[in-house]
C-alpha positions, 0 to 999 in steps of 0.5 A: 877852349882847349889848349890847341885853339888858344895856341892857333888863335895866338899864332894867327894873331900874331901873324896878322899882326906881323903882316901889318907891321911889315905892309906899314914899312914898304915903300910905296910902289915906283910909279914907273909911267911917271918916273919915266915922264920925269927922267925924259922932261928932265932930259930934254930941259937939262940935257940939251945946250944951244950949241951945235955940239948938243945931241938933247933931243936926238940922243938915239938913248933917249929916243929909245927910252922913249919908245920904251915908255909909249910901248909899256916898258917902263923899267927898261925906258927908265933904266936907260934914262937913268944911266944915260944921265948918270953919263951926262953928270946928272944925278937922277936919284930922287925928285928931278924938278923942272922949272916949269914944274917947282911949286 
């Protein structure tokens, strides 16, 4: 084999090898539709009170969040969704668990 070709078959291989290890590292993708699900249950179990000061469910933020989700925006409803419990005092970095949901 000529020299060229041992050179190009080491720098493909070492490329391919190179892609692998990177793709291994990724983290796995957001699934946003879930994400945005979780943030609105999480929001409307925690975020409303019985007292007649709570907005919960007509928190016009989360209604719009809302809206982003059922119209495919899911990057915007959870964007939103994440800032607005921020406000509340809420820390919706991670898993977000409702009781319904604990296993």
């Amino acid at each position: 084999m000529s020299r060229y070709v041992i050179g190009a078959v080491f720098v493909y291989s070492a490329a391919l090898i190179a892609a692998s290890v990177a793709s291994a590292q990724a983290p796995p993708p957001v699934d946003l539709k879930a994400r945005c699900s979780e943030l609105l249950e999480f929001f409307d179990w925690y975020g409303a009170d019985r007292s007649e000061n709570s907005d919960g469910a007509r928190n016009h933020t989360r209604i719009a969040a809302g809206i982003d989700c059922t119209n495919g925006r899911y990057a915007e409803g959870v964007a939103a969704m994440e800032a607005l419990l921020k406000r509340k005092g809420f820390d919706p970095s991670g898993s977000l668990a409702t009781p319904w949901k604990v296993k």
